[in-house]
C-alpha positions in Angstrom: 102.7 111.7 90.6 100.1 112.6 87.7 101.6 113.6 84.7 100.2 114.3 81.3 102.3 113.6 77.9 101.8 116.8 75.7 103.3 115.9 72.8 104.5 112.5 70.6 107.2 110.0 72.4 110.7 110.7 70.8 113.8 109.0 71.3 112.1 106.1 71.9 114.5 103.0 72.9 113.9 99.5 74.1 115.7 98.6 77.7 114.8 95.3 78.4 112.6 92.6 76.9 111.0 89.1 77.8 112.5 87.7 80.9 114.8 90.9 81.2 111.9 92.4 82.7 111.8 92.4 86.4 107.7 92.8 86.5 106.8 90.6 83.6 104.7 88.2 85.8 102.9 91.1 87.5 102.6 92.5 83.6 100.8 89.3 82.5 98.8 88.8 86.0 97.5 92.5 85.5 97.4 93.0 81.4 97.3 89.8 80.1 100.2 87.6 78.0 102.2 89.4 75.4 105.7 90.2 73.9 106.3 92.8 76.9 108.8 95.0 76.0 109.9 98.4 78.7 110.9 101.2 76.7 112.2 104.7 77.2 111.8 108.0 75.3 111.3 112.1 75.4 108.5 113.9 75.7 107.0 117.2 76.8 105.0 116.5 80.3 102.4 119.0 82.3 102.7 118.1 85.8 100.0 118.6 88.6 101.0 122.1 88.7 100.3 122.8 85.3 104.0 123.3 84.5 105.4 121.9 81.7 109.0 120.0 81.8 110.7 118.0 79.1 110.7 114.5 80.6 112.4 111.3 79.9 109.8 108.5 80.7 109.6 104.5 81.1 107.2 103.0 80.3 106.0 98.6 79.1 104.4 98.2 75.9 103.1 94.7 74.4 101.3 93.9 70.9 97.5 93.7 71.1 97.8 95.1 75.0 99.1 98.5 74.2 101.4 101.3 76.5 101.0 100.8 80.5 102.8 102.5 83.5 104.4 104.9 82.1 106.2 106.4 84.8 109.0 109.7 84.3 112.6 108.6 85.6 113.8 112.2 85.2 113.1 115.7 84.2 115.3 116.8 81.3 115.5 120.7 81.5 
């Protein structure tokens, strides 16, 4: 599904980190070694449709490597 994020990430909490992280060897094959962290948060989201929804999305960040797969888990309103 494409999504774009409107506005900033609120909210913003960490769910797992290192080897809590089911896809960290696919994360380092793909982006590289790093401190992989997956993360959740808020935001305001335009869909394909062009319709706007507050979202909460996942997403894995690492130092140096930056935000990747963000993905929304649920749509908020």
């Amino acid at each position: 599904m494409y999504f774009e994020i409107v506005n900033e990430i609120t909210d913003i909490e960490i769910i797992a980190k290192g080897r809590g992280i089911q896809d960290l060897a696919r994360l380092r094959k793909k982006y590289g070694p790093g401190n992989w962290r997956k993360l959740k948060g808020r935001a305001i989201v335009r869909l394909e449709d062009g319709h706007l929804h507050d979202a909460e999305i996942h997403w894995y960040e690492a130092h140096g490597i930056g935000r990747k797969k963000f993905k929304i888990k649920r749509i908020l309103d």
